[in-house]
N, C-alpha and C positions, 0 to 999 in steps of 0.2 A: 682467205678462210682462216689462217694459222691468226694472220694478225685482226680478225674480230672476235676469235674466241678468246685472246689473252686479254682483248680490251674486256671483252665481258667479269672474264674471272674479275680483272683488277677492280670492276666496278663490283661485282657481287663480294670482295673481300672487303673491299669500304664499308659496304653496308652492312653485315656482316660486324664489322668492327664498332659502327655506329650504335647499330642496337642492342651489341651487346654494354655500352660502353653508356645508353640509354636503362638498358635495364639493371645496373651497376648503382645509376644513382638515383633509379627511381627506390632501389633497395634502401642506398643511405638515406635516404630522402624518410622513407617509410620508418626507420629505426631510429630518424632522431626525433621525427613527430611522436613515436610508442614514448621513446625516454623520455620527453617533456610533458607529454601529457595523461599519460597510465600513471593512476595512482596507485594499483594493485601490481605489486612486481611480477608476481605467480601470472596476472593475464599480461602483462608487459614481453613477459621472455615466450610464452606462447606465440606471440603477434609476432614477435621480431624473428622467433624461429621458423614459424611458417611461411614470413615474407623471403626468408634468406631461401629456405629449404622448395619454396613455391613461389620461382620468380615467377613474376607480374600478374600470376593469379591470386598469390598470397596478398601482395599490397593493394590489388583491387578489393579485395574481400574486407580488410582492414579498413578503407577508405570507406567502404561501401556498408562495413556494421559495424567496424570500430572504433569511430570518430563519434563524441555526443555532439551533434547540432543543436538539439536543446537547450542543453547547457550557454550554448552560443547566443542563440534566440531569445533564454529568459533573461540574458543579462543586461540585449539590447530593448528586449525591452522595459524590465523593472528600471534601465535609466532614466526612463521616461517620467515625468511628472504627475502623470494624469494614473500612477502603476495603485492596484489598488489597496496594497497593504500601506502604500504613503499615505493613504487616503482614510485610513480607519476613522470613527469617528472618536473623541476625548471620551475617557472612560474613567468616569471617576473611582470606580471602584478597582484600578490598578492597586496590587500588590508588591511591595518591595520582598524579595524571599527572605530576609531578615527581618520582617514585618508578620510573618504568618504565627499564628496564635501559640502559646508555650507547647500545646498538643501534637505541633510537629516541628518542634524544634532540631530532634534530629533528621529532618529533609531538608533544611536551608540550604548542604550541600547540592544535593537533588535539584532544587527548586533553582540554583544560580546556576547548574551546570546545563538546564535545558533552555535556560531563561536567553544562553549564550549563544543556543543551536535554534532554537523554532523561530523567533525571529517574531515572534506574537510577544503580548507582555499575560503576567500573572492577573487574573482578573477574581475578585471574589463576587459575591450574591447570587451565584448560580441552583441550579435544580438538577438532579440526571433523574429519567425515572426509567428500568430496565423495564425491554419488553421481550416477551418472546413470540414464539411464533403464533401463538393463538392470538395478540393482543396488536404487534408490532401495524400489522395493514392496516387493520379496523381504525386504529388511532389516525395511523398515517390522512387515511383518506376521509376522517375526519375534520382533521386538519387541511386538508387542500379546500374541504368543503365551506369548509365556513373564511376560507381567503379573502382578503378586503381589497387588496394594494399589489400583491405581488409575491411569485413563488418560485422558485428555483431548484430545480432536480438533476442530480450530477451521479449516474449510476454505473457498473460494472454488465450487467446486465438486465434489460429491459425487456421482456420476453415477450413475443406476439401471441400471448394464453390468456385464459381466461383473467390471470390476475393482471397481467400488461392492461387487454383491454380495459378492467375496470378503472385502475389509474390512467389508461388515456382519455377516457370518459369524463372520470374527476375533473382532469385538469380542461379539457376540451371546453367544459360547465362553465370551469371559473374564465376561462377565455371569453366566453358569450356574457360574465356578469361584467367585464372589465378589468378583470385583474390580469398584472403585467405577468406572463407566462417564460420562463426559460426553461429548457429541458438539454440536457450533455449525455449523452450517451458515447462508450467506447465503443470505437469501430470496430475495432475484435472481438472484443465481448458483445456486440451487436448480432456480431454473426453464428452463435450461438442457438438464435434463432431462425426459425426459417418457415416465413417470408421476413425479415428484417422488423422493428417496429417503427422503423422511419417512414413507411409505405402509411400504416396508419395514422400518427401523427401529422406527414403532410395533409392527408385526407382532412384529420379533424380542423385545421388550421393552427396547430401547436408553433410559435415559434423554438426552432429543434436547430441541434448541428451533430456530426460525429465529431469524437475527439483525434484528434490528430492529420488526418486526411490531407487537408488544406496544407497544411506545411510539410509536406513530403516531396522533395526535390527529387527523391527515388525512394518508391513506396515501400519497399520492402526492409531498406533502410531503420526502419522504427517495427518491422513486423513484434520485436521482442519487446517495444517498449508501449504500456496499454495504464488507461486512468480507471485504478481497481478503488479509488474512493468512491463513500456511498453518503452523499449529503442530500437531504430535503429541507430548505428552509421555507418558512410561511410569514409572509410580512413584517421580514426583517423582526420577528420577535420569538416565535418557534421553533427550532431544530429539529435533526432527526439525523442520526449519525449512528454508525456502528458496520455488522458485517452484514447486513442482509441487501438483496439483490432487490429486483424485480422480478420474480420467478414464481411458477405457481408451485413447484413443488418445495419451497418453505411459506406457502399459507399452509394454515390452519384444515386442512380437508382430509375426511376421515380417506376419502378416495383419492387422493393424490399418488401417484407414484414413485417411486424414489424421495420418499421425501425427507427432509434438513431441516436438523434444531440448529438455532442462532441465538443471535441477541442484538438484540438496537437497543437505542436509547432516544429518550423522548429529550429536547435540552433548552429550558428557559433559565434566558437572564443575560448578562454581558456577553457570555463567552457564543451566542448566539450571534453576533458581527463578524466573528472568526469563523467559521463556518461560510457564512456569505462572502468573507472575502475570498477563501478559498475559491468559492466556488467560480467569484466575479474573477477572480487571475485565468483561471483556465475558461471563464468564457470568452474574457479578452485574447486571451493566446490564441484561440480556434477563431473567433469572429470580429476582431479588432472594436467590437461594442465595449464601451465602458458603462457600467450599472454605478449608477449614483445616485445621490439623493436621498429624502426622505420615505420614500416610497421600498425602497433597499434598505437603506438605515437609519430607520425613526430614529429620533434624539432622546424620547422619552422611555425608554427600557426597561422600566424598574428590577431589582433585585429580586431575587423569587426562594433564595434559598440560602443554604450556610455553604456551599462548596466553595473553595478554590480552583482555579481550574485553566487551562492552558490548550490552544489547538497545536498540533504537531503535525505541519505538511512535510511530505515525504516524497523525492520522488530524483530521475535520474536529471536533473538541472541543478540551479543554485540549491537547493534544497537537497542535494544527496549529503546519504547516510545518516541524515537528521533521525530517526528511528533507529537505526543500527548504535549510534551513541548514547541515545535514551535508554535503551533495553540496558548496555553494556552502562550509564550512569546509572539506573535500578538496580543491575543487579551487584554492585561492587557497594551503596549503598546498604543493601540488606543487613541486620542484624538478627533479625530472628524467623521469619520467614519468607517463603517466595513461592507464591501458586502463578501456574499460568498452563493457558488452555488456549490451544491453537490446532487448527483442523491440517497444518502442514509445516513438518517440524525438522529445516536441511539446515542447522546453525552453523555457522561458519567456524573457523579455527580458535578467535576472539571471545564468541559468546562462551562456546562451548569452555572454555580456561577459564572464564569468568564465573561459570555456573558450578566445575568442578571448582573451586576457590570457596566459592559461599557455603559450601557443602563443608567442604575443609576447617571451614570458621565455625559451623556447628550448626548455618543456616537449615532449616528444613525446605526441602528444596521439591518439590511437588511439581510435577509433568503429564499433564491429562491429556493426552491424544484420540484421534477415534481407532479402534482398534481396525477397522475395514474401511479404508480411507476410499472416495471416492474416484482418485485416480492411480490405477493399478500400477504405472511407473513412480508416481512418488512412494506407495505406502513400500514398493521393493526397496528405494533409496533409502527410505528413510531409517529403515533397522541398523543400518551401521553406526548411526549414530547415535544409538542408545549404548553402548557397551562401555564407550570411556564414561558417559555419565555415572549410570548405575556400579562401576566400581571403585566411584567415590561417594557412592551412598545418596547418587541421587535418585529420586525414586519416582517412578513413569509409570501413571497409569492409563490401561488401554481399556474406554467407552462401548460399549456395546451398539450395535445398531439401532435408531436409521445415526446417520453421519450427521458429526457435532460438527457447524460451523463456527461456535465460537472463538473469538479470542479477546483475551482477559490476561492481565499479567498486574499481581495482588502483592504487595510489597510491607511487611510486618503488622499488616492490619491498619494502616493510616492513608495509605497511597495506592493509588489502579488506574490504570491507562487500559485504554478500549478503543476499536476504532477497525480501518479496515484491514490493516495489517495481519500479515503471516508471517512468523517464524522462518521466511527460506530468501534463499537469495533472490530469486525474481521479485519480493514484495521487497527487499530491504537496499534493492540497488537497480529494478530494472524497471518496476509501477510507480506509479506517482498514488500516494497514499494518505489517509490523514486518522488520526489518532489524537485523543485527548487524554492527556491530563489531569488525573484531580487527587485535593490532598481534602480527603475527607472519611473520616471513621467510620461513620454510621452506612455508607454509600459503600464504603469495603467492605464492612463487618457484613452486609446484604448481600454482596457477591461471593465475599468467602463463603456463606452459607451455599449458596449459589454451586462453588467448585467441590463442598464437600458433600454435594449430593451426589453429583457427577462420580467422586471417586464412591463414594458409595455402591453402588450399580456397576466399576469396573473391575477388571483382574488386577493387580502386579507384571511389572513386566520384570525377566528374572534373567540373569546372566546364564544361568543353568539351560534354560529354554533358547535363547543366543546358538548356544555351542549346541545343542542338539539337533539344529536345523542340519538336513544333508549339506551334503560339498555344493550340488547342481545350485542350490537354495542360495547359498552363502557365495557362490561365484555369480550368479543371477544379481543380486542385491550388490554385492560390492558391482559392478559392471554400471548398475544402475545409478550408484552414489556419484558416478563420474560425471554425468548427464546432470549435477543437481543444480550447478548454476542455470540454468535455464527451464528447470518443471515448475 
C-alpha cells in the first residue's frame, strides 16, 4: 500500500512538473509571437501581460483574437496572379503627383505620400456628384434599373425593410433581364436585421455571399473584424460610394423612424475600376470567383470630368493603416484649413498631436460631430476627447438631431476625401474600409458649403461646459474612453 502510493505521488510530481514546464513555454512561445508581430507596443505589453499573468487562458485568448489570419490569407492570396488589383485595366488618364495642374501644387506632397500607401494610381477625368438622403436611393435604384452587363454591391448593412426589399427587387429585375448580379453583404452587419436579407435574396435568385464566414477556422475569431465599405457599381462604368447603408431609416421618408443624414456620391469616369476592384478582391477573398472582363471592366470609359482622384482601401490585412496614414498625411499637409465631419470621433494618440499641431500652425481646425450620437457608449467615450483639442484652439461642433452620418475631411479648399470611414479605432484598424481621394476645388468649395451649413445649425463645444459635467459624468465617460478600441 505504502509502496503504490509513493509510486503514484512520483508519477503525479512528473506530471505536475511536465505541465508546468508545458505551460512555461507555451508563455515563451506566446511573448515571442506578441514581440515579432504587434506593431502597437501599448497592445503588445497588454497581450504579453495577460499571457504571463493568465496562464494558458491568456495565450488562448491571444491565439484565439490576437493573431490577424487575414493579414495571413491576403498575402497568400494577392500572390496570386489572377489577384485583381494585378489586373486593373491600362488607364490612360494616370497622373504623376508632380503632374497635377499648378492649382494644387502645394498637394504634390499629399498626392506621393498616399500614392505610396493605397497602392491604386492617381487617375484624372473623373465626376463626384454628392447625394443626400432625399436623392442618394432614387438615383441608386436608377441606376441598377437601367443595368446592361453587370452590377456589383458590397454593403455594411442590408436591411430586410421596405428599402432592402426594394433594391432586392431592383436587382432580382436585372437578374431576370441578364445582367451579371454580385451582392457582399457583412455577416455582422447582416444581423442587424432580423430575418437576415440573405433569406430574401436566396428567394429572389440574387447571386449573394456573407463576408467573412467562409474563412473562419474559429468564428468568433473575426467577431471584431466586419467589411463597413459601401460600394455599388453598375456596368463597370458607374459608382456609388460614400457612408450610406441599406437601411430604411436613411431614405427620404417623412415617417421613418430614427432617421440619419448622410452623404454618398454618385462617381463616373476612371477612378470607377477602383471601386470594382475593390469590390472583386473581397469577392474573391469570400468566394474564390475571379470577375473579369469586359463586362466588369469595359475598355471604353470615357472621362466625365476635371477631378483627380484616388480609392483608398482600408482594412485589417495588407491594407492596414492605409486611412490612419491618409488622415495623419492631410492633416500635417494643411496650411490653412481643415473641416471634417464624422458621426464617431475616438482619434488615437497620433491624430489627436497632429490636429493639436495644425492648430498650432494657425490651421483653422473645424470638428462637427452629432451632438446625440447614436450609440449611447461611444457618445460617453467620446467627450474625453475633445478637451486636449479645444485647448489648442480647435474648435468642435456639436449638430443637432436626427444623427449626421456623414464623413468628409476638407483640406484648405483643394482636397476632400469621402468614403466609409469613421474617425475611431474600429474603422481605422479593425473594418476593412474604402475612401476616396480627390484634388479638386470646385467639388470642395461644394462640400465646404456643405460643412458650413452643418456648423451653422450647431452649438460650440466649450472647455467650460467639459469641467461642469458632475464627477459620476466624467468618471462614466473616462471608464467609457477605455472601451474605445473596440465601439
Amino acid at each position: 500500500m505504502i509502496v503504490g502510493t509513493a509510486w503514484w505521488s512520483d508519477l503525479l510530481f512528473v506530471f505536475e512538473i511536465l505541465l508546468l514546464l508545458g505551460i512555461l513555454v507555451l508563455q515563451i512561445h506566446t511573448a515571442i509571437h506578441i514581440a515579432i508581430h504587434k506593431r502597437d507596443s501599448r497592445s503588445a505589453v497588454a497581450w504579453i501581460v495577460s499571457a504571463w499573468f493568465l496562464p494558458v487562458l491568456g495565450s488562448v485568448l491571444y491565439f484565439w483574437f490576437g493573431v490577424n489570419r487575414l493579414e495571413r490569407k491576403a498575402r497568400k492570396l494577392r500572390a496570386h496572379s489572377h489577384h485583381p488589383r494585378y489586373n486593373l485595366p491600362i488607364i490612360a488618364n494616370e497622373i504623376l503627383p508632380e503632374n497635377l495642374s499648378e492649382q494644387y501644387n502645394d498637394l504634390v506632397g499629399i498626392a506621393k505620400a498616399i500614392g505610396s500607401i493605397s497602392g491604386f494610381p492617381l487617375v484624372g477625368g473623373n465626376h463626384f456628384e454628392p447625394l443626400d438622403r432625399q436623392h442618394a436611393y432614387p438615383v441608386m435604384l436608377k441606376a441598377i434599373h437601367e443595368a446592361k452587363q453587370s452590377i456589383t454591391l458590397l454593403t455594411y448593412l442590408f436591411d430586410d425593410d421596405p428599402t432592402g426589399e426594394s433594391f432586392a427587387e431592383a436587382l432580382a429585375a436585372a437578374v431576370q433581364r441578364g445582367v451579371e448580379v454580385r451582392v457582399l453583404v457583412d455577416d455582422v452587419g447582416s444581423k442587424y436585421s432580423n430575418p437576415t436579407i440573405f433569406g430574401r435574396l436566396q428567394r429572389l435568385g440574387i447571386p449573394h455571399a456573407p463576408f467573412l464566414p467562409k474563412f473562419l477556422p474559429i468564428p468568433l475569431a473575426y467577431s471584431q473584424l466586419r467589411n463597413h465599405r459601401k460600394i455599388l457599381v453598375v456596368d463597370g462604368r458607374v459608382g456609388f460610394t460614400g457612408g450610406m447603408n441599406i437601411r430604411h431609416n436613411q431614405a427620404y421618408d417623412a415617417g421613418v423612424s430614427h432617421p440619419v443624414n448622410d452623404l454618398h456620391f454618385r462617381v463616373l469616369g476612371p477612378i470607377v475600376s477602383q471601386l470594382q476592384t475593390t469590390f472583386a478582391e473581397d469577392w474573391w477573398f469570400t468566394t474564390e470567383e475571379f470577375l473579369e472582363g469586359d463586362k466588369w471592366y469595359p475598355r471604353d470609359v470615357p472621362a466625365a470630368g476635371s477631378s483627380t482622384a484616388r480609392g483608398i482601401p482600408d482594412g485589417p490585412d495588407e491594407d492596414l493603416d492605409n486611412l490612419r496614414l491618409t488622415i495623419l498625411s492631410a492633416i500635417t499637409s494643411a496650411k490653412k484649413s481643415l473641416k471634417i465631419v464624422t458621426p464617431y470621433f475616438l482619434p488615437d494618440h497620433d491624430i489627436t498631436t497632429a490636429l493639436k499641431l495644425a492648430a498650432l500652425r494657425g490651421v483653422v481646425v473645424d470638428i462637427v460631430l452629432p451632438e446625440k450620437s447614436n450609440l449611447l457608449l461611444v457618445q460617453w467615450a467620446t467627450t474625453p476627447f475633445w478637451e486636449p483639442l479645444l485647448r489648442r484652439d480647435c474648435r468642435i461642433w456639436l449638430t443637432p438631431p436626427p444623427f449626421d452620418h456623414t464623413k468628409l475631411l476638407l483640406v484648405d479648399g483643394h482636397w476632400c476625401m469621402f468614403g466609409s470611414a469613421n474617425w475611431d479605432p474600429r474603422s481605422l484598424r479593425l473594418n476593412f474600409e474604402f475612401n476616396i481621394e480627390c484634388y479638386d476645388a470646385v467639388l470642395t468649395y461644394q462640400l465646404e458649403r456643405l460643412v458650413d451649413e452643418k456648423i451653422s445649425i450647431a452649438r460650440p463645444a466649450s472647455i467650460d461646459e467639459l469641467n461642469a459635467r458632475p464627477f459620476l459624468i466624467r468618471l462614466r465617460d473616462g471608464f467609457a474612453r477605455l472601451f474605445s478600441p473596440f465601439l
